[in-house]
ZABAVO-217001 format. One record per residue (C-alpha): residue in three letters; x, y, z. Coordinates in pm, whole numbers, plus 50000, padded with zeros to 5 digits. Example, Ala and Ser with C-alpha at 12.3 -4.5 7.8 and 13.67 -1.06 7.14 Angstrom:
2
ALA512304955050780 SER513674989450714 
This chain:
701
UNK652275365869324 UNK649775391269261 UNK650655426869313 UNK648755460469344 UNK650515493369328 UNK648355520969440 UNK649235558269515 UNK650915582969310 UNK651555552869077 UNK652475572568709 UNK655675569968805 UNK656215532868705 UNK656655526568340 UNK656265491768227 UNK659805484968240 UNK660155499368583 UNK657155476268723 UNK659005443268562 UNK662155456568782 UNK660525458369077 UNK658005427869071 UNK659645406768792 UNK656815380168687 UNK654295389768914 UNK650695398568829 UNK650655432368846 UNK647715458468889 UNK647615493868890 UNK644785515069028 UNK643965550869006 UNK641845577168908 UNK644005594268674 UNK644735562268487 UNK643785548568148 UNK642595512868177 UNK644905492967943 UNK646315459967962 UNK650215450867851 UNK651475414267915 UNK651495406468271 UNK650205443068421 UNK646955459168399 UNK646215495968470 UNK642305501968610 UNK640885538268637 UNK639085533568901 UNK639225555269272 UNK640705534369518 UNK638275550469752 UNK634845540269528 UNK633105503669565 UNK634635488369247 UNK638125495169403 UNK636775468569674 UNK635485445469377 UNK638805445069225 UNK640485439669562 UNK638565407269643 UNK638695394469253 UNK642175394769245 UNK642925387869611 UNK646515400369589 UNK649275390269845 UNK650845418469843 UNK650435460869834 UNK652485485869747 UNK650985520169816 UNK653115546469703 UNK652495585869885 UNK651715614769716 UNK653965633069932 UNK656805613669728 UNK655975638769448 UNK657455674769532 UNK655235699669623 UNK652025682469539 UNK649105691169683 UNK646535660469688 UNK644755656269968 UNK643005626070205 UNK645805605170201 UNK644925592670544 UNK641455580270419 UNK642995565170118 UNK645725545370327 UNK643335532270595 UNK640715523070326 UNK643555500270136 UNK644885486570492 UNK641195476570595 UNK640655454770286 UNK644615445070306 UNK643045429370689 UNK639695415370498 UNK641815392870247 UNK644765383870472 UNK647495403470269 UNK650655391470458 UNK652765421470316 UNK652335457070249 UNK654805486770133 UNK654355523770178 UNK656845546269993 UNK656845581570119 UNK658985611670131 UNK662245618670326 UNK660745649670418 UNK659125629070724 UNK662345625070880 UNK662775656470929 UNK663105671871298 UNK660365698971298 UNK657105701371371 UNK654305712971126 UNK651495705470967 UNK652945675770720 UNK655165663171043 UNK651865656971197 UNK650575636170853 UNK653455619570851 UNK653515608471225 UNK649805596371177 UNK650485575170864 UNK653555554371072 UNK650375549971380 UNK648445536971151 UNK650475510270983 UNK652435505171310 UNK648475493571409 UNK648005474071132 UNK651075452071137 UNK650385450271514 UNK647175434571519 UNK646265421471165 UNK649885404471125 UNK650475421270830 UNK654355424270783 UNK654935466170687 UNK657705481370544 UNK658125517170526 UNK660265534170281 UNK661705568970305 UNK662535578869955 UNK664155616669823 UNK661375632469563 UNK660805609269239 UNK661525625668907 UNK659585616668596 UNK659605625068234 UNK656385608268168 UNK654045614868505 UNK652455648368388 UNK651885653068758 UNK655235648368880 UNK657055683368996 UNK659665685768750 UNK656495681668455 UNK654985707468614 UNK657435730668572 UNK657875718568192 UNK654515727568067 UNK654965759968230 UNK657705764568014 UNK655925752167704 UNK653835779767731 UNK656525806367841 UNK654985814268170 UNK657315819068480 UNK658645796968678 UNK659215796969099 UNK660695773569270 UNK660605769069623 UNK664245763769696 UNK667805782469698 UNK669675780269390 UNK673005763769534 UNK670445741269730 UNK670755703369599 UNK668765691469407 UNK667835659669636 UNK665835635669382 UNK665665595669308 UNK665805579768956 UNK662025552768921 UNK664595533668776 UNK667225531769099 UNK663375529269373 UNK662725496069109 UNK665985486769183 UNK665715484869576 UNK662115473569563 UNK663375439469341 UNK666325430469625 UNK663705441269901 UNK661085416469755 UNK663625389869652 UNK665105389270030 UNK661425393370191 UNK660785357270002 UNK663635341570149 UNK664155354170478 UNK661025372370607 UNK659125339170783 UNK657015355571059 UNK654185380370970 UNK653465412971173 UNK656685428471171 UNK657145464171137 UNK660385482770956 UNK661325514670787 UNK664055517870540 UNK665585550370456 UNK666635554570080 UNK669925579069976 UNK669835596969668 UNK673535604369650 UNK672945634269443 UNK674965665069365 UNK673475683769149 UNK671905721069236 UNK668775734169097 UNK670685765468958 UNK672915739968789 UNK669515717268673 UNK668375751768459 UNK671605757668302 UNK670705721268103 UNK667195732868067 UNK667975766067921 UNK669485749567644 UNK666235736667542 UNK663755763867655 UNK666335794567565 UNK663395822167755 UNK663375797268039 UNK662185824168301 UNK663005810468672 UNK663055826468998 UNK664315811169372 UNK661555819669631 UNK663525801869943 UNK664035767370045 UNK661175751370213 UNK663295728670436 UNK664435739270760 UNK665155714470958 UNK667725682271003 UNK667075649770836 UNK667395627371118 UNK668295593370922 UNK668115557771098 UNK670725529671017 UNK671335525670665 UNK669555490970648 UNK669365496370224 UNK672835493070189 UNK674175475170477 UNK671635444170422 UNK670365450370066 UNK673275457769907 UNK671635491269701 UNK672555523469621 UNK671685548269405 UNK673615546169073 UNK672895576068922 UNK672615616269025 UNK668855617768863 UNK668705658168806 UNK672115657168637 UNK670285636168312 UNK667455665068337 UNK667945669467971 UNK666555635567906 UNK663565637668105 UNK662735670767909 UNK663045653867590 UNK660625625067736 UNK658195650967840 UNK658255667567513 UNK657715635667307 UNK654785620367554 UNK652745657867573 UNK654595686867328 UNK654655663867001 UNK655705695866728 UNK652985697066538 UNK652435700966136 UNK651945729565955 UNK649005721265804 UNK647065713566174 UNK648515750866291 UNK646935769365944 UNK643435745766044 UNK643425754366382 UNK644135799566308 UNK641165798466033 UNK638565778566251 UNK636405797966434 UNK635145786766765 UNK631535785666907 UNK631535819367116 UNK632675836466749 UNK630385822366529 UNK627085830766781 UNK628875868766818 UNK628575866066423 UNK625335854366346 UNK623745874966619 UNK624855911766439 UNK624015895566047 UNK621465881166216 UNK620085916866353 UNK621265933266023 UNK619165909265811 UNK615895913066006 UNK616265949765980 UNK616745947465644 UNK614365922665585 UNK611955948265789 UNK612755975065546 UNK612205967765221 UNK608845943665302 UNK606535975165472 UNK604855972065143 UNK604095940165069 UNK601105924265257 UNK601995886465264 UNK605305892765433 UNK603595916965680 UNK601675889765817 UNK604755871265925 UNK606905885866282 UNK610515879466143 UNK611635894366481 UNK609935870566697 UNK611365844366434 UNK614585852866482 UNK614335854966881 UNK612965818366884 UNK615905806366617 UNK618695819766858 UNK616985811067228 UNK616565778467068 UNK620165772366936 UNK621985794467205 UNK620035791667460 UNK618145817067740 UNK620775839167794 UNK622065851967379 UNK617965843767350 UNK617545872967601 UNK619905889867419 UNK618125893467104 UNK614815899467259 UNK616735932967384 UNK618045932667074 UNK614615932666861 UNK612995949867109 UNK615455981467033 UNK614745975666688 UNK610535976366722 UNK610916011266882 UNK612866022766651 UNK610206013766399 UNK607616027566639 UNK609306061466612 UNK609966059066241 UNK605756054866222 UNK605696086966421 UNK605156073366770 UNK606666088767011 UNK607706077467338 UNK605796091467552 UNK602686076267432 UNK604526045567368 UNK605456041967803 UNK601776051667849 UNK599796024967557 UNK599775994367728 UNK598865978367457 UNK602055989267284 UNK604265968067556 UNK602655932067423 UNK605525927067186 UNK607925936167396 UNK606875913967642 UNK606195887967379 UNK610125891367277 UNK611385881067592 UNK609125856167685 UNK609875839867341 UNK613795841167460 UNK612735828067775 UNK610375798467715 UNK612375785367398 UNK615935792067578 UNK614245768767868 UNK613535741967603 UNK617195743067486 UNK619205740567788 UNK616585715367907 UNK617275694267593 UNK621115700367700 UNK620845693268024 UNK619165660367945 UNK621615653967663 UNK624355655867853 UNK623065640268108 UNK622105604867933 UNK625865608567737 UNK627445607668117 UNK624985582468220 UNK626165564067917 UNK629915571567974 UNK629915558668284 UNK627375526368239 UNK630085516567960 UNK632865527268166 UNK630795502168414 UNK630115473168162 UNK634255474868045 UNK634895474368415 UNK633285446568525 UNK633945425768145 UNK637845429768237 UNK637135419268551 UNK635475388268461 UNK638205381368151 UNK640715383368457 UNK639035360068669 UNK638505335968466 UNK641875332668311 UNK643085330468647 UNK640795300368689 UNK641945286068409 UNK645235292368439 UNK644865278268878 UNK642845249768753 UNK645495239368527 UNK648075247168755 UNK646385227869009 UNK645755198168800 UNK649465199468632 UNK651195203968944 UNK652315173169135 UNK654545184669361 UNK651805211969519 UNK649365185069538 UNK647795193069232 UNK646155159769116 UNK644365164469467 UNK641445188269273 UNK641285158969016 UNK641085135469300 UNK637935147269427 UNK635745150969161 UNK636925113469073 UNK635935100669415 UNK632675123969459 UNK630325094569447 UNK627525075569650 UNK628125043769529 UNK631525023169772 UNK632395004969497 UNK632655033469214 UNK635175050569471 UNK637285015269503 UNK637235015169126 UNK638405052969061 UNK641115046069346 UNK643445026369262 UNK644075048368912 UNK643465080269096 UNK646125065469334 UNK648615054069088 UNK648815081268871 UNK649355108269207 UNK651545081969403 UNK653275072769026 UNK653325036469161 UNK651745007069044 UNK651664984869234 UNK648304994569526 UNK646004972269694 UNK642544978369911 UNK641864949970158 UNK638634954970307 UNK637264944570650 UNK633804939570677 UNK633294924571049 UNK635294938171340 UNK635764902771450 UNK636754893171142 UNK639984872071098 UNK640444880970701 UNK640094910470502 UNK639124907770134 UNK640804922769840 UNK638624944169686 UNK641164963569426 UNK644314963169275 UNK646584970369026 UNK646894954868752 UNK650944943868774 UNK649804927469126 UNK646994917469141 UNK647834880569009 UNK650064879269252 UNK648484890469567 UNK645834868069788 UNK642734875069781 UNK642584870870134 UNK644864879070383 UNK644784868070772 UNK644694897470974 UNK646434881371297 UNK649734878371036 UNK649964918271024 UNK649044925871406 UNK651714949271408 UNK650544966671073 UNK646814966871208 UNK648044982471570 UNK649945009871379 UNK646975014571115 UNK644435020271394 UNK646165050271567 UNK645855067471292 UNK649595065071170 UNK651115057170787 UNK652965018370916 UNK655985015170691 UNK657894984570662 UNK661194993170819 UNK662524961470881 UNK662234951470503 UNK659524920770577 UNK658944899970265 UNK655864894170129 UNK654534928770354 UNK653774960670186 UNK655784993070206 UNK653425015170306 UNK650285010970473 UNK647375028670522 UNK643665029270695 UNK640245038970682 UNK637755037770978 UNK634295036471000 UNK632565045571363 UNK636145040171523 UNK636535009171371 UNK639155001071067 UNK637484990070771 UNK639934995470458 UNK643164987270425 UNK645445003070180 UNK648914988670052 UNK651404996169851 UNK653674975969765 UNK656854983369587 UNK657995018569592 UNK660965036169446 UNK664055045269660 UNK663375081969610 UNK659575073869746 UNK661035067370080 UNK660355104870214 UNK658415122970487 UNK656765138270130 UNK655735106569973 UNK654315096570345 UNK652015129270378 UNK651315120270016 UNK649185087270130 UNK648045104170423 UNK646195127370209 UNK644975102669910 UNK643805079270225 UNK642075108970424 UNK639915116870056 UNK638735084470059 UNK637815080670379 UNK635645116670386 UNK634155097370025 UNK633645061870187 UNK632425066470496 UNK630105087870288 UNK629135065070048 UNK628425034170286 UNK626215059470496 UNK623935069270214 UNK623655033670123 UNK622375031070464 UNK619785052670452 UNK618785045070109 UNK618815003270208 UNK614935001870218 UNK614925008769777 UNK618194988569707 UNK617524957769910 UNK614424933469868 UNK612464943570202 UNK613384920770512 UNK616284901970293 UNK620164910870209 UNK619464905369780 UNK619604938369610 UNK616904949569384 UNK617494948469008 UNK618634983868915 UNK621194979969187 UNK622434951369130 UNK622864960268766 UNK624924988368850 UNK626804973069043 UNK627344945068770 UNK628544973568578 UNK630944986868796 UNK632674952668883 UNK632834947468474 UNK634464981068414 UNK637024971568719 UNK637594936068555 UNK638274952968185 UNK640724975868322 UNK642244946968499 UNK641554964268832 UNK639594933469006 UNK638184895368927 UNK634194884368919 UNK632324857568850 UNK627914862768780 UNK626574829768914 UNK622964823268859 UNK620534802869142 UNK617644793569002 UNK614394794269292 UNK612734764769199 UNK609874772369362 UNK611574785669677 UNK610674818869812 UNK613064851269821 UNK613134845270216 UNK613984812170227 UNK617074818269881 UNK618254846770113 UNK618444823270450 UNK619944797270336 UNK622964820670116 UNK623504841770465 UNK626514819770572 UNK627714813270187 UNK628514843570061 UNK631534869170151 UNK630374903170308 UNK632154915069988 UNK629304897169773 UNK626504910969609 UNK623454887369594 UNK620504901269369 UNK617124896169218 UNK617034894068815 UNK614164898768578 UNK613134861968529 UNK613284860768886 UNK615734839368939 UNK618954847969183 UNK622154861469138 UNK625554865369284 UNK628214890369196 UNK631444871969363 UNK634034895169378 UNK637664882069331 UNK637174849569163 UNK638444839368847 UNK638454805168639 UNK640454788068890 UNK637664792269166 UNK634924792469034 UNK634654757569017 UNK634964758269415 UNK632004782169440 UNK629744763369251 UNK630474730969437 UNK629604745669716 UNK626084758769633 UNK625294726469438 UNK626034707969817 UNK623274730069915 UNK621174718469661 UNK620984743869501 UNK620994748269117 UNK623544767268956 UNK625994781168711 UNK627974809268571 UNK626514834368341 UNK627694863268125 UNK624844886768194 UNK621984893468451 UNK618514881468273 
């Protein structure tokens, strides 16, 4: 069964999601997930609200949903639950999921009113709706919090990387209050009887129930930070009230009276454990040498504070000692400078040391004597100033537009790989699923797997490639060898023709049997109905089966001796089936032959052109190799006669089962199903009487 587990699903570890859903195919969505792939279970980041949430949904087309609530995680603030829940029930209604589980928090049951009351109330609506209408069978499970050592998100984490980084702690609860939270382990538990007794017992869809989940635990919160404060020893923690002030109001304990569970262990008491698992999944201790790297590196904002004063320093010293020489007073190291920083820092440390050069200009202004009065009042003397700052501007504009693009194509290209990996594990899924259904389907005989192989065997235009693909189609499916196909060409005929068998029988069997002998079979086969031979008849088949054409029965399929074991309602759908295939493919067949009669048959005559009646020389020789059918190829030569006259005079000769056709040195032939060495000699003695020329041949000339 496929699975999807959706939600606030970093709770499950790998070993808790093979509790829960043993062997299933399990997928696990979410944005804060890292798409990986272990065994049986694959994680997807992906938003379960975004379009390739959908895609996934109808690729995998899972049978059932388990969403879990982020109100099972204490204190957690995510929001647009609602939106999420009816998005996942709307495509659970799309692809006919038949069962759905949503795990919340206790919390709901309790008897106040408030904001999350209201949430709560709103989520049971909408899957009471759900179940209601769209017969989807819901369960909903009232858990205590969850507790994790490896879900940074999870309450009790939280608190932990506070700790890490010694900040203070508050917890919204008394200290002498319980500390009322379920193991993953214990909720994977429940959720492996729950599945294991939904398969057995749960047979009608749209049902609606709510289980209510017991913790059992003892342990306060004061008592949960004496254990902690052995590992964080400045473990600063204050009690800011308990947020519950109501009753719970629990239902009838259906987990333990009907499942059998209960939790096994008082989670908070092993809190020690779930600190060391949170240390060793996000607070590795680090090496020596990475803490000496990390206190000598300098970041970004340091190193631009650094070269902007040597930077300043240098240009005024640079400035200083070059008044005298000519060459260097033809280049504007200031300006140089203010286009090196905009450019690698951007407008705003650009603008910076524009102010910055612009301080040091008037400095050299006054050094030259200028003072600054006449320095506010010479426009001219403002240029390069205003030069400066454009500088800053125009080249900090370049930068941050050469960012903005930058960063811009590396999300672009983020997200069109995070795209292309989306979409290649997608297909890699799908199509080991194929192969792994198509081999299932092929494999599988008791789900009617050789069905699939079946078809494609029959899927043909030409009647008598299906009678030669059915009897081994039929044998290897029905494991019996021992099938025959009578067919009836004439509804006032008084014989039906073999046409096929197997090979063990057909030595044995007539090649003609008279219909008014099995009245009773024929009356049975003609409403429709499998006719077994209850009495034990000799000489009659066990089973018998038919195939009409316009409301008349035209095939006949028997089989013959079957195995005690074969005597089942099973075995008797079984044929119904194989014979209902055929008859879609038949029926079929003979009506394209219709329509395509005008380029098989010789026009105004019943003698089939030569690349018909080649192929269906062929097919009769393939059938006679494998021992499926007899044939003999008799030649008529014309002598002079005409095509009509050949074609009158063989119209009461020949069996509606023969194939009379025209050959290349224009000469006729017949393809007489069902005769072998014994009869032959009675065939040709009866053209010869008509005085006609004849004999048997090996190949059509």
């Amino acid at each position: 069964m496929d699975t999807l587990v959706v939600g606030s699903n970093g709770y499950f570890s790998k070993d808790s999601l093979e509790t829960a859903f043993g062997a299933d195919n399990i997928i696990l969505c979410g944005q804060e997930l890292e798409s990986k792939k272990a065994g049986n279970i694959r994680w997807f980041k992906k938003s379960i609200m975004g379009d390739d949430f959908t895609t996934l949904f109808f690729t995998y087309g899972f049978e059932r949903v388990v969403f879990v609530s982020h109100f099972i995680n204490k204190d957690s603030y995510e929001v647009g639950e609602i939106e999420q829940l009816r998005n996942v029930l709307s495509l659970c209604r799309k692809s006919k999921v038949k069962q759905f589980v949503y795990i919340t928090s206790d919390e709901a049951l309790l008897d106040i009113e408030n904001s999350d009351s209201i949430i709560y109330s709103s989520v049971e609506s909408i899957c009471r709706y759900y179940a209601e209408q769209y017969q989807i069978s819901v369960k909903i499970i009232y858990s205590p919090h969850l507790i994790s050592g490896h879900y940074k998100d999870d309450f009790w984490c939280r608190i932990f990387d506070s700790l890490e980084r010694n900040e203070k702690v508050e917890i919204k609860a008394m200290g002498d209050e319980i500390a009322d939270f379920l193991s993953v382990d214990d909720l994977a538990a429940f959720l492996k009887r729950m599945f294991d007794a939904w398969e057995e017992d749960e047979y009608s869809y749209g049902t609606y129930e709510t289980i209510y989940l017991r913790s059992g635990a003892s342990t306060t919160y004061e008592e949960a930070f004496s254990s902690i404060r052995k590992i964080y020893k400045m473990a600063n923690v204050s009690y800011i009230g308990s947020s519950i002030k109501g009753r719970f109001d629990y239902g009838q304990d259906v987990a333990r009276q009907f499942y059998g569970w209960f939790a096994k262990k008082d989670a908070v008491a092993e809190i020690e454990n779930y600190v060391e698992e949170y240390r060793n999944n996000y607070h590795a201790k680090r090496k020596i040498t990475e803490i000496i790297r990390d206190k000598l590196r300098l970041n970004g904002k340091i190193m631009m504070l650094v070269e902007l004063i040597l930077g300043a320093f240098l240009v005024e010293i640079y400035n200083y000692y070059s008044n005298g020489s000519v060459q260097f007073r033809m280049i504007d190291v200031r300006l140089l400078f203010v286009v090196l920083m905009a450019l690698v820092y951007g407008t705003g440390v650009g603008g910076i040391t524009a102010f910055i050069e612009i301080l040091s200009l008037i400095l050299a202004y006054y050094r030259q004597g200028t003072n600054g009065l006449l320095l506010f009042y010479d426009p001219s003397n403002w240029i390069p100033f205003i030069l400066l700052l454009v500088a800053a501007a125009v080249c900090g504009y370049i930068k941050q537009s050469r960012d903005e693009e930058r960063t811009f194509i590396t999300d672009e290209n983020k997200l069109l790989k995070e795209e292309k990996d989306f979409v290649n594990r997608l297909y890699e899924e799908a199509m080991e699923y194929k192969n792994q259904y198509k081999q299932d389907l092929i494999g599988s005989r008791d789900g009617f797997g050789r069905i699939f192989d079946v078809v494609k065997k029959l899927s043909t235009t030409v009647p008598e490639e299906i009678f030669a693909e059915s009897i081994p189609v039929m044998e290897d499916v029905l494991d019996n060898r021992s099938i025959a196909i009578y067919t009836i060409n004439d509804p006032n005929a008084r014989f039906a023709r073999l046409n096929v068998a197997s090979e063990q029988i057909s030595v044995k069997l007539k090649k003609s049997i008279n219909l008014e002998d099995y009245s009773q079979v024929i009356e049975e086969v003609k409403k429709g109905e499998i006719w077994f031979n209850r009495d034990v008849r000799e000489g009659y088949p066990t089973y018998v089966a038919g195939i009409k054409s316009d409301g008349v029965l035209s095939v006949l399929i028997m089989i013959y001796q079957v195995e005690y074991i074969q005597i089942s309602t099973y075995y008797t759908n079984l044929i119904r089936i194989l014979s209902g295939l055929m008859e879609n493919f038949i029926i079929k067949a003979w009506e394209y032959q219709k329509v395509v009669a005008d380029k098989t048959y010789v026009e105004g005559t019943q003698i089939a052109k030569y690349d018909y009646f080649i192929q269906q020389f062929k097919i009769q020789k393939e059938m006679a190799d494998n021992k499926l059918t007899d044939f003999r190829l008799f030649r008529i030569m014309r002598e002079n006669r005409t095509i009509m006259e050949i074609d009158e005079m063989l119209q009461t000769k020949i069996r509606n089962n023969d194939i009379v056709g025209l050959g290349r040195d224009n000469n006729i032939y017949l393809l007489a199903s069902q005769v072998d060495e014994s009869s032959e000699s009675i065939v040709l003695k009866r053209f010869r009487n008509m005085g006609l020329k004849c004999d048997v041949v090996e190949s059509v000339g």
